[in-house]
N, C-alpha and C positions, 0 to 999 in steps of 0.2 A: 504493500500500500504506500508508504513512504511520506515524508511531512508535505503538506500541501499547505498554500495560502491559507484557507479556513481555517487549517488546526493551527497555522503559526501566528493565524490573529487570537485565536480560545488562548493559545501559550500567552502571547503580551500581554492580553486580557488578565491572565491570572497573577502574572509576576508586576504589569505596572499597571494594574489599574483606576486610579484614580489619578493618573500622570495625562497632561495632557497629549493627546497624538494630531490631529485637525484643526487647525487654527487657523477661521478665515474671518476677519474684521472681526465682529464681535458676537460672530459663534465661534464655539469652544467644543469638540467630540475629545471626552477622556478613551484611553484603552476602550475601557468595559462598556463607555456609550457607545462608541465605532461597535463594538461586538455587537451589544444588541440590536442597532441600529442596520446593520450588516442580516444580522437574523430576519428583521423583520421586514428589507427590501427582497430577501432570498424567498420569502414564504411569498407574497406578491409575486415576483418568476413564477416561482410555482405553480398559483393560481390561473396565473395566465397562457400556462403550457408553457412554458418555457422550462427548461433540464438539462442536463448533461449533454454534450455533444451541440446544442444551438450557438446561436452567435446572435450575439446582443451590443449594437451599436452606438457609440457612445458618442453625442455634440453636441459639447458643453466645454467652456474653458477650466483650469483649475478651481474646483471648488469641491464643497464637500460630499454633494451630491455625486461629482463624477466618479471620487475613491469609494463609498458606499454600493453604489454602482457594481464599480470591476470588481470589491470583494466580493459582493453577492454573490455575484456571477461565480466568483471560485468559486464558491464557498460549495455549491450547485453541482458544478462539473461544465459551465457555460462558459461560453468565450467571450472575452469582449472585444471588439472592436473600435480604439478609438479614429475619430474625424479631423484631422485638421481643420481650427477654427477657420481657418483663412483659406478655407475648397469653396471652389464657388459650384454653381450646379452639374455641369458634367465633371467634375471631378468625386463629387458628391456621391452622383450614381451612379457611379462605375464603385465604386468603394462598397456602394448596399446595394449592386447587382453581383458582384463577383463572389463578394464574402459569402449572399445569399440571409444577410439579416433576418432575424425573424420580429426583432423589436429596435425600435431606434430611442433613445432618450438622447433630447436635445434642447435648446435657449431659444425662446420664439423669436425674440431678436440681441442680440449682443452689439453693443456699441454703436455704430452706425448703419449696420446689417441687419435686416428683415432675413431671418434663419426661414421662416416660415413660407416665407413670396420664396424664396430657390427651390424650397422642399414642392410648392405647389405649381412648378414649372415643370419638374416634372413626374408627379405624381396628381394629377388635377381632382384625382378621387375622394383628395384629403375633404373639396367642396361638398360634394357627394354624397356619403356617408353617415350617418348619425353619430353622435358625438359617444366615443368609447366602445363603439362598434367594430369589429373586426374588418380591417383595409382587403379591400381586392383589387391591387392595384397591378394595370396593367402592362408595366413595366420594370415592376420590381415585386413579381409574383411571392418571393418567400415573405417581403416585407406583412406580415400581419397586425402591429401594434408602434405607436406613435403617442408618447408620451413627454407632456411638455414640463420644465422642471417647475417646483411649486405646485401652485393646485390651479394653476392658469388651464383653462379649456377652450377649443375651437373645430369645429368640425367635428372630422375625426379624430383629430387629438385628445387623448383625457391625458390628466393629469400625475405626475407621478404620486400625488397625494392620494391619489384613489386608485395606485397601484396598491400604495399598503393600507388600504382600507381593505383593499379583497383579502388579502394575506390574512387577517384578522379572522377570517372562516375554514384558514385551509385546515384540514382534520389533523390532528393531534400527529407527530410521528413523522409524518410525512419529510421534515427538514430534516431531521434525524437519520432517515433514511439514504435522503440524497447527499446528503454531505457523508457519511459512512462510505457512496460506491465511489467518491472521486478519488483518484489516483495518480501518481505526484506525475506520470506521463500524459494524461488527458491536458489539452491544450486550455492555457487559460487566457490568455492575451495573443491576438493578430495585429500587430502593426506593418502598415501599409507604406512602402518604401518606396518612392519611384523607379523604375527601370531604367534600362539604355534598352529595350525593346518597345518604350516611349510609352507602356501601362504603366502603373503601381505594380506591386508583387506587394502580397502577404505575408511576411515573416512569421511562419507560428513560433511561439514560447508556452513550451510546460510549465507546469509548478515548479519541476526544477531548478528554475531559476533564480530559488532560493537559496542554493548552491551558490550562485556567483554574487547573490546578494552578501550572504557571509562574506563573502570575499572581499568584498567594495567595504565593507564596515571593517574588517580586520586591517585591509592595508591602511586605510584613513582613519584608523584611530576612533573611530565611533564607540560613543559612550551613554548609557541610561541617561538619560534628561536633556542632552543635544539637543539643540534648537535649528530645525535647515528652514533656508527658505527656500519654499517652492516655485520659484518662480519659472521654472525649466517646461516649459508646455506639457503636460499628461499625454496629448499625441503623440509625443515624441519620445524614446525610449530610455530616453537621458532623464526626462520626469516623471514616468510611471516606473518601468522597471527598475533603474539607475535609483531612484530619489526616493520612491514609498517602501517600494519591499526592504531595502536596508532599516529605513527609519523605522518598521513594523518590527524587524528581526530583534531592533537593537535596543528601543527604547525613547526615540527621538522623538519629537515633535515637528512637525512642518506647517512654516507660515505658508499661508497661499495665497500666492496673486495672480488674479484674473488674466493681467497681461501685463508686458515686462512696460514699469515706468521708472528710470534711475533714483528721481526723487522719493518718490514713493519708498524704493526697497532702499534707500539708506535711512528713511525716516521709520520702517520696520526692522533694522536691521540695530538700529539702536534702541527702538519702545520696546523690541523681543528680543534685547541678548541673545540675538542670532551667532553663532560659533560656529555654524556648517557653509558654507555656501560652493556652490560650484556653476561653471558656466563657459561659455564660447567668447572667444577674447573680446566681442562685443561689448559683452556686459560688461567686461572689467573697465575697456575705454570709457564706455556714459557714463561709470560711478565715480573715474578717476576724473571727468570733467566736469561735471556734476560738481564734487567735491573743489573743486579749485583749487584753493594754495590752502582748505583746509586738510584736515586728519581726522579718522575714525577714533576712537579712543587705543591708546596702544592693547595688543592683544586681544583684539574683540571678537575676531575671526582664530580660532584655532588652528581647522581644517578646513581648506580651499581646494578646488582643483579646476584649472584651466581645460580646454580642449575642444574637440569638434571643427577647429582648422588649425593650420603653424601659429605657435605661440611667438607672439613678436616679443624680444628680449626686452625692450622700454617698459612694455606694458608690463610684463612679470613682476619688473624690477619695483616699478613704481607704485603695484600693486600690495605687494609684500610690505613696503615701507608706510602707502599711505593708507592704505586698509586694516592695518596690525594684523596681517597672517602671521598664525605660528609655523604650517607648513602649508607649501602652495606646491601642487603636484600636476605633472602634464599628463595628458589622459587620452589612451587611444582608446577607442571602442567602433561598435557598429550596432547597427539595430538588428543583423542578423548572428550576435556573438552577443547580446542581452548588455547592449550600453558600455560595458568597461572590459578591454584584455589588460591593458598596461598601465600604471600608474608609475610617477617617479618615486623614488623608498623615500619614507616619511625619514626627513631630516636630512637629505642629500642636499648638496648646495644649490642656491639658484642657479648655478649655468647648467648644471643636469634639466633642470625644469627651461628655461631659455631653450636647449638644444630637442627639447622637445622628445627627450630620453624618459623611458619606462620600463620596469619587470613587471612580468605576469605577476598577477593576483593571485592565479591558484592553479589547481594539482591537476589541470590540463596539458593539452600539448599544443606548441606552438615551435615553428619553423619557419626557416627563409629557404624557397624553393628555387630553382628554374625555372619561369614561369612557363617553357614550351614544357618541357619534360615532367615538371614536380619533382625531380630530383634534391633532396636535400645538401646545402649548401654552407661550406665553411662560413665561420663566423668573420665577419670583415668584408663579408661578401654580396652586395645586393642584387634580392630577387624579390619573389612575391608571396607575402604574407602569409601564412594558413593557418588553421588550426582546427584543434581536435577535441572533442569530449564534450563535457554537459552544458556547455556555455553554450553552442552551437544550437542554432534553431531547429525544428522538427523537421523545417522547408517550407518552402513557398506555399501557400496556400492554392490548392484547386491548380496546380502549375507544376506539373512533374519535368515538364524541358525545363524549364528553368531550375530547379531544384538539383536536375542530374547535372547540370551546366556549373553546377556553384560548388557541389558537393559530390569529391570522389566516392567510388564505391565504399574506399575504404574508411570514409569517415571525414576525411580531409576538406575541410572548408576553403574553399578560393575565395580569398579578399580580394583580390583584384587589386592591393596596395602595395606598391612596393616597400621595402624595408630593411636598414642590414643593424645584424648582431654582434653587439663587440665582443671583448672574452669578460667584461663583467658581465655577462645577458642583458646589457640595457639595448631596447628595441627604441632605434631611430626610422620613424617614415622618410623617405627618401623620395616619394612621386608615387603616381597612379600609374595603372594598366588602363584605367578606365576613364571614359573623356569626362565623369561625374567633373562638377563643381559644388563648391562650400558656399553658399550664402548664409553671410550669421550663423552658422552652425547646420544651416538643413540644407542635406544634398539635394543638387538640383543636377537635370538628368537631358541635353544637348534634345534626344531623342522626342520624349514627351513634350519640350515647348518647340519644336521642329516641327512636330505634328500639329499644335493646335494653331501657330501662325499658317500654318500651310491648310487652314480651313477658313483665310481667309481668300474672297472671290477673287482679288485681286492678283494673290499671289503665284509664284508660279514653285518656289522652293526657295527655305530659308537654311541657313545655316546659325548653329547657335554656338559660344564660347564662355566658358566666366575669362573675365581681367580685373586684376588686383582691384579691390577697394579700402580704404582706408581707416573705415569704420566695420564694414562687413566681410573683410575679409577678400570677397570676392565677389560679383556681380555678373548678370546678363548683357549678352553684348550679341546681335541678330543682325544680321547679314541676310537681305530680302534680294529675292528677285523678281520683279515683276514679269506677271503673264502680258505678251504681245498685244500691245494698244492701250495698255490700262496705264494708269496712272496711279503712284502712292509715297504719300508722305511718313515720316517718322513718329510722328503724333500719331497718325491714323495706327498704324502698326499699336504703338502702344497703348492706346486707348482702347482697341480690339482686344491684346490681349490681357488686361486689369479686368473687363468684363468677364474673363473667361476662364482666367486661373489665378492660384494663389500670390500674393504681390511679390514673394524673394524669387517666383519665377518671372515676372514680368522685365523685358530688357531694360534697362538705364542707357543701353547705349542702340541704336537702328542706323544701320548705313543700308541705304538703297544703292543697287548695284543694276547694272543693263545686261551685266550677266556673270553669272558667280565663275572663280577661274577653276578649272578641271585640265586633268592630265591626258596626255594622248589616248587613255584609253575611258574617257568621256569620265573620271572620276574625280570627285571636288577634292581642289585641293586644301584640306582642314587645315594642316601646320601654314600655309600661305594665309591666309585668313586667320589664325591665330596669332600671327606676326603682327599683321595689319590692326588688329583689334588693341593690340596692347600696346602699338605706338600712339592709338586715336588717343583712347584711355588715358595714358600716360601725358600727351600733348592736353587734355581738360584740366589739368593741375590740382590732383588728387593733394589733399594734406597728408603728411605723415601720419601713421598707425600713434594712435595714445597722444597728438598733441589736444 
């Protein structure tokens, strides 16, 4: 059977419970409320047919509704699927056609977003329906239930309030029962990665993955009563998996914020003797600017850790000094390897953490390969990434090519990253196999935003590149060609595509071309156009990283 999420929330429940865990503005979920509150969302599933093996989709930003949520769902045997806040409609429904949802919990509108008007673009049955009525919707056949958070109702939407209103009748035993068959290999989280085959792919994660959550708390020092803030997106595996399941194993608290504001999380960061933080060197820049020629109080952050693109040495440096890090660690992970392989050793000097140096976490395996062969390769040597054992995802969801594509027979995960090993084992990233770029931390995929300009009428085929950015890391940069006779502007391009996908994909940079250059054997030249992109880039007079 083996520990699963539900029994390692019943554990924290029992050892902290009356410790806070949920901390969002001025709700409070202790251990033992998250448990019972986790119960009583589990028995609502239940009610509504929902069990073991379904997949329950999650759009809502950080809050406490979302973690209640994905425990349930363990707790179950259910999966959950989180949404990027920031999908607009066909990104959306490829997301709750592919998984094959059978329930969506979501925010009728967040921010300046009508969640509701995307969902009813294309599901229009939502109008249709009586309110709490089972969905027959003809584009998203599994989808059967549509629950809005709070006790807000519309249409077919009911409310997740009067989810657990039902749960209140389910027969006695019943929760009991389902949580007893789940099993620490039944899948409990999908997240949705974009491709270089220009779909998302589903990363499944077992329970397992409270294996590498030990890990992430052991190398970074995590301690009973830590205080993280959560500001890392729940979508993203760096906030769900990375961020809860450790603070759930270990004792931690996590402040949550809706959406990342620097202000904000230094004025939480001192109300919540906040001690955890971690993030993608974006955040570190807003906080360092933000901050100005002040300082956090010395020692206020213990455990830091950087990652999700190159750590720029300024920012580290200036980080550790004006943040009061006690250790600040560089951090490789993937969302198909559960968020974290390498960290820098807690207490190793900052030019380890600068050079973007890390050791495994834990009692897996990890290699630098030949990327044609897979051959195992001397240390000093660069190849491509792999690795092996629990940390590794199940595979791709409903996507067996892709899955055999990624993962040798024998276990062996292709990162597609390259990387070489010194004779300490510190793993340095050295480059990609794959054209992916880093925007803020979330990969973006040539492939996927290829596809959705090239669905505009004008175009005839685009080319996509990231070039450096100075706050982000890295950015979109689109290379159009227009179809014979037509006419198109750079605006147009981008206002196209902000309508159509999430905004770290949308381009910063459109050159209109009369026709993209290709090689004698009619094949575009990418590295030509890569060159070209990073001189335009570069000629716009980006700032330096951290000033």
């Amino acid at each position: 059977m083996g520990w699963t999420i539900g029994r390692a929330l019943s554990r924290a429940a029992r050892l902290w419970g009356g410790r806070p865990f949920l901390i969002d503005g001025a709700r409070r979920l202790s251990f033992a409320e998250t448990d019972h509150e986790v119960d009583r969302h589990a028995r609502g599933l239940l009610a509504a047919g929902v069990g073991r093996g379904d997949v329950v989709a999650i759009w809502l930003p950080n809050c406490i509704e979302w973690a209640l949520v994905w425990l349930a769902c363990a707790r179950i045997g259910a999966a959950a699927v989180p949404i990027n806040t920031r999908y607009r409609a066909d990104e959306v429904e490829y997301v709750l056609r592919h998984s094959r949802a059978a329930m969506l919990v979501m925010a009728a509108r967040l921010w300046t977003t009508d969640y509701l008007a995307i969902l009813r673009s294309f599901v229009p049955e939502m109008d249709d329906e009586q309110r709490g009525g089972a969905l027959n919707a003809a584009r998203l056949p599994a989808l059967r239930w549509v629950l809005l958070r709070g006790d807000a109702e519309t249409g077919a939407a009911a409310s997740l309030a009067s989810l657990l209103a039902s749960g209140d009748t389910l027969p006695k035993g019943r929760l009991e029962a389902a949580a007893r068959a789940v099993v620490a290999e039944d899948t409990t989280i999908i997240v949705y990665t974009s491709g270089t085959s220009g779909r998302p792919k589903g990363a499944r994660q077992a329970h397992r993955i409270l294996r590498n959550g030990a890990n992430i708390g052991r190398s970074r020092h995590y301690e009973a009563g830590d205080v993280v803030l959560g500001h890392m997106p729940f979508y993203h595996v760096a906030g769900s998996v990375a961020t809860l399941i450790p603070a759930l194993q270990f004792g931690q608290a996590v402040v949550l914020m809706h959406s990342w504001a620097p202000a904000e999380a230094l004025a939480l960061i001192e109300a919540e003797r906040v001690n955890v933080f971690g993030g993608i060197p974006t955040h570190f820049i807003d906080l360092l600017q933000t901050l100005g020629e002040k300082r956090l109080q010395r020692d206020t952050i213990r455990s830091a850790w950087i990652g999700g693109a190159a750590v720029p040495p300024e920012v580290a440096r200036r980080a550790v000094e004006r943040l009061g890090i006690h250790s600040l660690a560089a951090v490789y992970g993937m969302t198909e390897t559960g968020g974290a392989t390498t960290y820098t050793e807690w207490g190793a000097p900052i030019e380890l953490v600068c050079a973007n140096k890390g050791k495994q976490i834990g009692d897996f395996e990890l290699r630098i390969t030949d990327p044609l062969r897979g051959t195992p390769l001397p240390p000093g040597s660069d190849g491509e990434i792999r690795v092996r054992g629990y940390l590794v995802m199940q595979g791709y969801f409903d996507d067996q090519e892709a899955t055999n594509a990624a993962i040798t027979p024998d276990g062996w995960f292709r990162t597609g990253d390259l990387g070489r090993l010194d004779s300490d084992g510190n793993l340095t990233i050295t480059g990609r196999l794959k054209e992916m770029f880093i925007v803020g931390g979330t990969n973006a995929y040539p492939a996927e935003i290829e596809r959705f300009i090239g669905q505009h009428p004008a175009v005839a085929q685009a080319v996509v590149c990231g070039v450096p950015d100075a706050r982000l890391g890295e950015v979109c940069f689109a290379f159009v060609e227009a179809r014979p006779g037509a006419t198109l502007c750079a605006d147009e391009i981008i206002a196209f595509c902000r309508a159509r996908m999430a905004d770290y994909k949308v381009p910063r940079f459109v050159r209109i071309l009369g026709e993209l250059p290709r090689t004698a054997t009619n094949k575009i030249e990418r590295h030509t156009l890569q060159g070209m992109a990073r001189r335009i880039a570069t000629e716009s007079g980006q700032p330096p990283p951290g000033s």
